[in-house]
TORKOLVO-709310 format. One record per residue (C-alpha): x, y, z; residue number from 0; residue in three letters. Coordinates in Angstrom, 3 decimals, decimal comma. Example, Ala and Ser with C-alpha at 12.3 -4.5 7.8 and 13.67 -1.06 7.14 Angstrom:
! residues 2
<node c1="12,300" c2="-4,500" c3="7,800" num="0" residu="ALA"/>
<node c1="13,670" c2="-1,060" c3="7,140" num="1" residu="SER"/>
This chain:
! residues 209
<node c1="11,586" c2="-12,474" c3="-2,364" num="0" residu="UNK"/>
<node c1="9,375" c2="-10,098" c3="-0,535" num="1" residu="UNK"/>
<node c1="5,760" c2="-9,641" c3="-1,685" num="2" residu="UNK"/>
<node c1="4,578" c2="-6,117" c3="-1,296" num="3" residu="UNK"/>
<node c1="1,677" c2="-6,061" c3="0,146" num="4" residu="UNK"/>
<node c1="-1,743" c2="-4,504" c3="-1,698" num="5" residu="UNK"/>
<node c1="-3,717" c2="-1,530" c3="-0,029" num="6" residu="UNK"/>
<node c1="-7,136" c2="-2,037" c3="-1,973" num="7" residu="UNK"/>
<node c1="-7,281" c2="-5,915" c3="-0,822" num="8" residu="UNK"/>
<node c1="-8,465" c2="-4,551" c3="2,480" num="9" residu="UNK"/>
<node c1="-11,352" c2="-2,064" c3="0,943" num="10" residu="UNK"/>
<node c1="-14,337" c2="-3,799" c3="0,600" num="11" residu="UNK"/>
<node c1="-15,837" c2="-3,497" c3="-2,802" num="12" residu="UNK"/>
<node c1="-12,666" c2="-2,182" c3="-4,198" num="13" residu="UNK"/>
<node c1="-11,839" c2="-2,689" c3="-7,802" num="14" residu="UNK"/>
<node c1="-9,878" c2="-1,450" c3="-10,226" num="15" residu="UNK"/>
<node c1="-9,605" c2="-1,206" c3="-14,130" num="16" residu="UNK"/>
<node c1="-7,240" c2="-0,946" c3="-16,751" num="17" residu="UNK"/>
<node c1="-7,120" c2="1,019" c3="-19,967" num="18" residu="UNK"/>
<node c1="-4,918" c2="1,519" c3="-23,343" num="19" residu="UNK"/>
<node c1="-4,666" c2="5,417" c3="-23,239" num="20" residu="UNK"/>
<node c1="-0,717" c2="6,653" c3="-24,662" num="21" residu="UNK"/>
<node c1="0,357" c2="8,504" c3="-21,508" num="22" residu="UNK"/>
<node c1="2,649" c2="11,415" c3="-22,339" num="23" residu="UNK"/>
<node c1="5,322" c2="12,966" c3="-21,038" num="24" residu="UNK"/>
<node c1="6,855" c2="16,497" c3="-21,533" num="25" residu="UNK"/>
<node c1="9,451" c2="18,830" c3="-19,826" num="26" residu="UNK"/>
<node c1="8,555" c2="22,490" c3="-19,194" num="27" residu="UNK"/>
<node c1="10,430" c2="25,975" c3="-18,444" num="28" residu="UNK"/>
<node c1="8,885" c2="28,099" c3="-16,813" num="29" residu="UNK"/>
<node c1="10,282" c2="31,808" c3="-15,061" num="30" residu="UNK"/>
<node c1="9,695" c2="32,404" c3="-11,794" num="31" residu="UNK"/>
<node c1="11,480" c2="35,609" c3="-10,271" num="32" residu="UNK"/>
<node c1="13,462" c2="35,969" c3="-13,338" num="33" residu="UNK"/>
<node c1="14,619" c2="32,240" c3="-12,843" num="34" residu="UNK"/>
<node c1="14,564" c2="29,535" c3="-14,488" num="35" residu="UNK"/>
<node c1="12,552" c2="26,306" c3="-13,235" num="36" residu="UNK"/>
<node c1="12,150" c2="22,690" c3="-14,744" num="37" residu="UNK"/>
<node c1="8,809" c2="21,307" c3="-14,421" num="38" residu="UNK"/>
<node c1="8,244" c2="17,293" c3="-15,097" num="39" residu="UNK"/>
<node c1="4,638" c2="16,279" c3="-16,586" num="40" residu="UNK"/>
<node c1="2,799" c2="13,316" c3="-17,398" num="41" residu="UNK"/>
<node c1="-0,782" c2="13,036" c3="-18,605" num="42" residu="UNK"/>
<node c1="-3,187" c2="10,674" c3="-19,548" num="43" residu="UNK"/>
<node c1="-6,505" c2="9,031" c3="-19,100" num="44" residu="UNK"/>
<node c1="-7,288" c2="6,461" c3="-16,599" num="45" residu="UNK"/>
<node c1="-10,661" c2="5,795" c3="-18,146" num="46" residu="UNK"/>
<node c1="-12,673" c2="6,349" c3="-21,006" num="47" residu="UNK"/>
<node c1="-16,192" c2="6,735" c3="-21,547" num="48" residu="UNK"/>
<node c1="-18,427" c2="4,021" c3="-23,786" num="49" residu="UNK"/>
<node c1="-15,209" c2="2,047" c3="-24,482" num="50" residu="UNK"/>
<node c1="-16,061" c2="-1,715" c3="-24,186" num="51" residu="UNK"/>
<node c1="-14,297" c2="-4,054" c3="-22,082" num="52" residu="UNK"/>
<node c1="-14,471" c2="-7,885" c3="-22,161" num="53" residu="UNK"/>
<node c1="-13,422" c2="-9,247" c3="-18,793" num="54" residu="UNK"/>
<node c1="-14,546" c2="-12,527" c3="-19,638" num="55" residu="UNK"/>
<node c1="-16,700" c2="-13,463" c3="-17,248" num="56" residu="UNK"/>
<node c1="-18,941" c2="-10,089" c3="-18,289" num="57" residu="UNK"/>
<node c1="-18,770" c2="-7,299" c3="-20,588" num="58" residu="UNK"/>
<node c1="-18,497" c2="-3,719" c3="-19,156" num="59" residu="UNK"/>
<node c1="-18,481" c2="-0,082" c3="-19,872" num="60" residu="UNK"/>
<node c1="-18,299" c2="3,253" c3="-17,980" num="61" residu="UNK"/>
<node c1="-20,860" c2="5,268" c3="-18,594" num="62" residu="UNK"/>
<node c1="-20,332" c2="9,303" c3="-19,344" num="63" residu="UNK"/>
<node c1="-20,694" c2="11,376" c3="-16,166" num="64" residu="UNK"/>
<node c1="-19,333" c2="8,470" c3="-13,827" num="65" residu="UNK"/>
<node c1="-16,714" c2="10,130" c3="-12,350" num="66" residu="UNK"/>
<node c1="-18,845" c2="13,445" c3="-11,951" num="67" residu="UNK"/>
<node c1="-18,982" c2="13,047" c3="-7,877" num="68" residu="UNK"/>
<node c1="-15,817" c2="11,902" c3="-7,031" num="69" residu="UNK"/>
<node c1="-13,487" c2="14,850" c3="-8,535" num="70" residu="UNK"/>
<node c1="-12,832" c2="16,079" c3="-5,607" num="71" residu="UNK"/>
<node c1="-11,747" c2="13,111" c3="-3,048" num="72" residu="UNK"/>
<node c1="-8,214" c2="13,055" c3="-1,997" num="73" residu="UNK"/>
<node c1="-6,790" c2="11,000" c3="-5,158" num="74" residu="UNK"/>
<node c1="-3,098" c2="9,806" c3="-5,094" num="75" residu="UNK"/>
<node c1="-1,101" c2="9,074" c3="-8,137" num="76" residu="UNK"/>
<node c1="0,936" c2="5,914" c3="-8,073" num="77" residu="UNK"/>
<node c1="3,684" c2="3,520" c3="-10,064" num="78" residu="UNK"/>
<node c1="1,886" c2="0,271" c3="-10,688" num="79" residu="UNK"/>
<node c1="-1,067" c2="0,962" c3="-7,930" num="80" residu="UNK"/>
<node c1="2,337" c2="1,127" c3="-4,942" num="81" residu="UNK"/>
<node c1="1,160" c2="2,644" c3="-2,551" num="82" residu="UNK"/>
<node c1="4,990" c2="3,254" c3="-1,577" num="83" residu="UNK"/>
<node c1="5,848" c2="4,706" c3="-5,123" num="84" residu="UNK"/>
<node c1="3,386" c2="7,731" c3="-4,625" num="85" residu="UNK"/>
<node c1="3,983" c2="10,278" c3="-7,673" num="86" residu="UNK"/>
<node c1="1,461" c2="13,326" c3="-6,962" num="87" residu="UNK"/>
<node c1="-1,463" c2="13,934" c3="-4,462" num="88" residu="UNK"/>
<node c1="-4,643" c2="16,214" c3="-5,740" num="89" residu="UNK"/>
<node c1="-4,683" c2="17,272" c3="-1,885" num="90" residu="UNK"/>
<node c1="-0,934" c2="18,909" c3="-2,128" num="91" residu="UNK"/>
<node c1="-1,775" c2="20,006" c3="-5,839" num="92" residu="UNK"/>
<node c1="0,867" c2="17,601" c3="-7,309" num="93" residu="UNK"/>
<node c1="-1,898" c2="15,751" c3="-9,453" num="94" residu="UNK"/>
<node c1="-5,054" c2="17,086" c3="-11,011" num="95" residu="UNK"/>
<node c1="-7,827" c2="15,201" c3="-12,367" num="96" residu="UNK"/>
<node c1="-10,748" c2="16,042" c3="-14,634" num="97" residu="UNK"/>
<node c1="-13,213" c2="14,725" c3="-16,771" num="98" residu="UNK"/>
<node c1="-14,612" c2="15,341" c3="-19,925" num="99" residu="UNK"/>
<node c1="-16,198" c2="14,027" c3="-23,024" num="100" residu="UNK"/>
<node c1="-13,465" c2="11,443" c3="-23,333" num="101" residu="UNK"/>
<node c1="-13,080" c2="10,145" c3="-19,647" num="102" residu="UNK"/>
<node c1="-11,173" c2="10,350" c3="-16,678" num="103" residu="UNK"/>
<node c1="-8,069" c2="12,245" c3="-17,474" num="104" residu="UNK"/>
<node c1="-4,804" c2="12,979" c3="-14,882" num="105" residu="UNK"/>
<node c1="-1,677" c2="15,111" c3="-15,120" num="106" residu="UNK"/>
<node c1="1,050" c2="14,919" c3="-12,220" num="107" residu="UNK"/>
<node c1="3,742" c2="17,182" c3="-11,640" num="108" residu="UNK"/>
<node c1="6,909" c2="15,341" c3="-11,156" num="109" residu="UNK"/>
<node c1="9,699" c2="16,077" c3="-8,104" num="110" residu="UNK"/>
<node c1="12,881" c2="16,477" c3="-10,331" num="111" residu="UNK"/>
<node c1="14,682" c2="15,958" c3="-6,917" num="112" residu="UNK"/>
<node c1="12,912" c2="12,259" c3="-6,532" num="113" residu="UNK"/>
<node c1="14,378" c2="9,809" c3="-8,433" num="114" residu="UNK"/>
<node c1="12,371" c2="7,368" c3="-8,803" num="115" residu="UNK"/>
<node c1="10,056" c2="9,849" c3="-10,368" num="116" residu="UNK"/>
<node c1="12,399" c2="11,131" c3="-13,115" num="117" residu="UNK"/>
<node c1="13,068" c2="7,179" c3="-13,591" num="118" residu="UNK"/>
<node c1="8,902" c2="6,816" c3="-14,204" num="119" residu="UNK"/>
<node c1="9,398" c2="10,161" c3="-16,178" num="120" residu="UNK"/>
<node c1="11,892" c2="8,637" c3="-18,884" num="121" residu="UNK"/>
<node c1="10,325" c2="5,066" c3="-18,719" num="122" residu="UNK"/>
<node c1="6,904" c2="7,168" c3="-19,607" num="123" residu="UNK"/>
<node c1="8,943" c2="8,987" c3="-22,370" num="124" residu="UNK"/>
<node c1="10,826" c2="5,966" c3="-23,712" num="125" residu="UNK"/>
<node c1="7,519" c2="3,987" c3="-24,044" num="126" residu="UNK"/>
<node c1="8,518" c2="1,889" c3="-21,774" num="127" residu="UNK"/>
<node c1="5,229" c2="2,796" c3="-19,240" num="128" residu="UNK"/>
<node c1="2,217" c2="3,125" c3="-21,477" num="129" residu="UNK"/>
<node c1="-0,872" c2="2,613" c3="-19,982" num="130" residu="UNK"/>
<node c1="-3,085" c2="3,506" c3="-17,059" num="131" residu="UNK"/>
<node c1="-5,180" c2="2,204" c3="-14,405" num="132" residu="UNK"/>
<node c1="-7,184" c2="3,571" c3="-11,004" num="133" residu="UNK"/>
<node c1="-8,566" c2="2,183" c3="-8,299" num="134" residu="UNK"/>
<node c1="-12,327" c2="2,572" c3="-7,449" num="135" residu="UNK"/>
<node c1="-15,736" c2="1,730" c3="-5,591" num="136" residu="UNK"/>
<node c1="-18,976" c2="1,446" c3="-7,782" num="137" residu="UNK"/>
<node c1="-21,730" c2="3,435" c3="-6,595" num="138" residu="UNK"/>
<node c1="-24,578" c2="2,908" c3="-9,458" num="139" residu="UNK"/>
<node c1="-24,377" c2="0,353" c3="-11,912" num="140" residu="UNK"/>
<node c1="-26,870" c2="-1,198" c3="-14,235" num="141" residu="UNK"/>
<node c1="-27,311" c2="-4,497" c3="-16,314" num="142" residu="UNK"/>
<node c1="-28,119" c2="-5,540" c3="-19,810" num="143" residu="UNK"/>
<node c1="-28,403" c2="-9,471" c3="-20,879" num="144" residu="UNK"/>
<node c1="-26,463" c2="-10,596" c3="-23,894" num="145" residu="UNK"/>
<node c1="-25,955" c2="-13,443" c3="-26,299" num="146" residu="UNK"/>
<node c1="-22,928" c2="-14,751" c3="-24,406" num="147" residu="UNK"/>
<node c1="-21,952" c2="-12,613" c3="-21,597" num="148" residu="UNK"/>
<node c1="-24,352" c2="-9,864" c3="-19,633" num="149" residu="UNK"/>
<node c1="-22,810" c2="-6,082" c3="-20,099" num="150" residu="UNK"/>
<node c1="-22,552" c2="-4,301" c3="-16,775" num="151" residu="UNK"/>
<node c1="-22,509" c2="-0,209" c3="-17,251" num="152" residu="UNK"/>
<node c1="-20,915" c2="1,509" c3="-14,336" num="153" residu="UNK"/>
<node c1="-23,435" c2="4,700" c3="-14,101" num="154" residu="UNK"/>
<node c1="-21,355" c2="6,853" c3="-10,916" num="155" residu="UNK"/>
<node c1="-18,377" c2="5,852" c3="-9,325" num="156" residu="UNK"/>
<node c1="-18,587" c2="6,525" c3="-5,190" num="157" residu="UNK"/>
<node c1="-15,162" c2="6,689" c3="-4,592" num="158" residu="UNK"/>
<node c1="-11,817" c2="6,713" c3="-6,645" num="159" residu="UNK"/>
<node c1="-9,018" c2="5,800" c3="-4,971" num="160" residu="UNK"/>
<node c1="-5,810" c2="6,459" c3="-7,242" num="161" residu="UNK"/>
<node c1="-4,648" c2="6,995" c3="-10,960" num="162" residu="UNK"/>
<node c1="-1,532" c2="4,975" c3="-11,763" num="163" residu="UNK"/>
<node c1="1,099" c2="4,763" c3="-14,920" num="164" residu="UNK"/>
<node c1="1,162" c2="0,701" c3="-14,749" num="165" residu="UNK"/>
<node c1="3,796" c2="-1,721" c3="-16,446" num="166" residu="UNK"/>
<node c1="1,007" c2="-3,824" c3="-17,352" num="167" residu="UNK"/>
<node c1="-2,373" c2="-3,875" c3="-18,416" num="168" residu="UNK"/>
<node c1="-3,441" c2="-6,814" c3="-15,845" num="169" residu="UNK"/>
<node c1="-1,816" c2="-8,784" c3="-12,824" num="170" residu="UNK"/>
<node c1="-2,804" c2="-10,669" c3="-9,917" num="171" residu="UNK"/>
<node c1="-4,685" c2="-8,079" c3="-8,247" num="172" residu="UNK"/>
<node c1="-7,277" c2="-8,941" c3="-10,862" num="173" residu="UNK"/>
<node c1="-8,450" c2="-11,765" c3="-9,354" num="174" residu="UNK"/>
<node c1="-9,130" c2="-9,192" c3="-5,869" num="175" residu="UNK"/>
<node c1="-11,061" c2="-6,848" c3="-7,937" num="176" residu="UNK"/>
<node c1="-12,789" c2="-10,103" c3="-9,480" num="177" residu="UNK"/>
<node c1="-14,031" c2="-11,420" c3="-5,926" num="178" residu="UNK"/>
<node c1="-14,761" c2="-7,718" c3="-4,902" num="179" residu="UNK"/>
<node c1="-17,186" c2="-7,160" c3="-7,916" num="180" residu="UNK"/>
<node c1="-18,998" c2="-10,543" c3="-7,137" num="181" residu="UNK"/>
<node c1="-20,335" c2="-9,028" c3="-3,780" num="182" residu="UNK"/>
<node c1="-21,101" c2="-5,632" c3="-5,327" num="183" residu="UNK"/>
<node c1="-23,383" c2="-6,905" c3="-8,393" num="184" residu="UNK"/>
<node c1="-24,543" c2="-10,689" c3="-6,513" num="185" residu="UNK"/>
<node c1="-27,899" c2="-8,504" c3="-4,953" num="186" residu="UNK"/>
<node c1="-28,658" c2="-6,595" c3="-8,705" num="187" residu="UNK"/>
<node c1="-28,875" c2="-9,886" c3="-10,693" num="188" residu="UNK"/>
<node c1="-31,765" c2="-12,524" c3="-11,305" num="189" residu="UNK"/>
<node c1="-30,626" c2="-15,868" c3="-9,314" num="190" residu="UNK"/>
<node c1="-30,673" c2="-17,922" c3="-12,124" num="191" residu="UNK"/>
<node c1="-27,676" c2="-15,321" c3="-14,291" num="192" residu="UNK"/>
<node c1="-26,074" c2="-14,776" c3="-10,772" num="193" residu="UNK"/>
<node c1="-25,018" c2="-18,388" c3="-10,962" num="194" residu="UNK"/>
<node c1="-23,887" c2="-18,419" c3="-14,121" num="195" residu="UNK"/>
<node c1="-21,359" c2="-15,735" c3="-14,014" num="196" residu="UNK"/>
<node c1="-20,350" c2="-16,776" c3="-10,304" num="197" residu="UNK"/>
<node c1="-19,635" c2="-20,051" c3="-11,962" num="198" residu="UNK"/>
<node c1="-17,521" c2="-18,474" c3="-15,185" num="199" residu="UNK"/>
<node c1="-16,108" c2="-15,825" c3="-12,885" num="200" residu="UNK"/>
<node c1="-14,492" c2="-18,555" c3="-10,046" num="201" residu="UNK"/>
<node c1="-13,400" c2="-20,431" c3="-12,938" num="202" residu="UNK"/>
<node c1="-11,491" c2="-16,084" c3="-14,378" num="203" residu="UNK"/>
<node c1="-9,978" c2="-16,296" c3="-10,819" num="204" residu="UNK"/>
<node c1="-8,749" c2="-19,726" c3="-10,995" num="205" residu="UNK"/>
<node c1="-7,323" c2="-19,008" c3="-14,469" num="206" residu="UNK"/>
<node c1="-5,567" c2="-16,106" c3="-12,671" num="207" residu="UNK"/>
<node c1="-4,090" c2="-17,348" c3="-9,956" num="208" residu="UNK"/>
């Protein structure tokens, strides 16, 4: 079987995150020149602000504002983070993201003419595809120290990569984002906490794999 191969495993300091945000899907009509044309829409959130994640080897929450600098990089929309199964572009207009008070939100307009995007379309629309993900460098992050496991708050984002509709909420691609992570936060953490979540984190990738 052929393993596609993953663009963000050769980004340093790449991660990416995954979130439980209903995507939706809907089919408009719109005129144009007194004809009719179908347009093909999904929407969602890729993130959400002061929502809680346990990774297990930390805690971790994005901050409000995070996404404030990095609205307008060149952000592609993609099946399951394939870099082959692109679905909209913010450079050629085909995807628009925002944010607001709730997070990082996306809408692509679908190619009625592609069909592998009509078959994310109907997946989306079935329920079948209900969750999002994206792709990202950290730019400011801070620490707080807790009971069991330290909470890292992701203050600005430097770069985001892409939004994706994803099959599942986590697959082996964690364990890239896991390693990537370690080098970004190894320099912002006392010596004696670094080891201890280097040590719980090897044994998060091990689980992984």
């Amino acid at each position: 079987m052929e393993i596609k191969k993953d663009y963000i495993k050769n980004i340093e300091n790449a991660e990416r995150r995954f979130v439980v945000s209903e995507l939706e899907s809907k089919h408009e009509v719109r005129s144009i020149d007194n004809e009719e044309e179908d347009e093909y829409i999904i929407t969602g959130y890729a993130a959400k602000y002061n929502s809680e994640t346990d990774l297990g080897y930390i805690r971790e929450v994005i901050m409000p504002n995070a996404f404030d600098e990095v609205l307008q990089d060149d952000v592609r929309a993609l099946l399951n983070h394939d870099e082959s199964s692109i679905l909209g572009r913010t450079k050629s207009g085909t995807l628009r993201i925002w944010a607001d008070g709730i997070g990082l939100g996306y809408e692509v307009k679908l190619d009625k003419r592609n069909t592998d995007h009509m078959n994310t379309y109907y997946s989306i629309q079935r329920g079948d595809i209900s969750q999002s993900s994206f792709a990202f460098i950290v730019k400011e992050q801070s620490w707080e120290k807790g009971e069991q496991t330290n909470l890292r708050k992701i203050m600005k984002v430097e770069r985001l990569f892409d939004v994706s509709p994803v099959t599942y909420p986590a697959y082996n691609d964690t364990s890239v984002a896991s390693r990537s992570m370690a080098e970004s936060i190894k320099d912002e953490m006392p010596q004696e906490d670094w080891e201890f979540e280097s040590r719980k984190m090897k044994l998060q990738i091990l689980k992984i794999k």
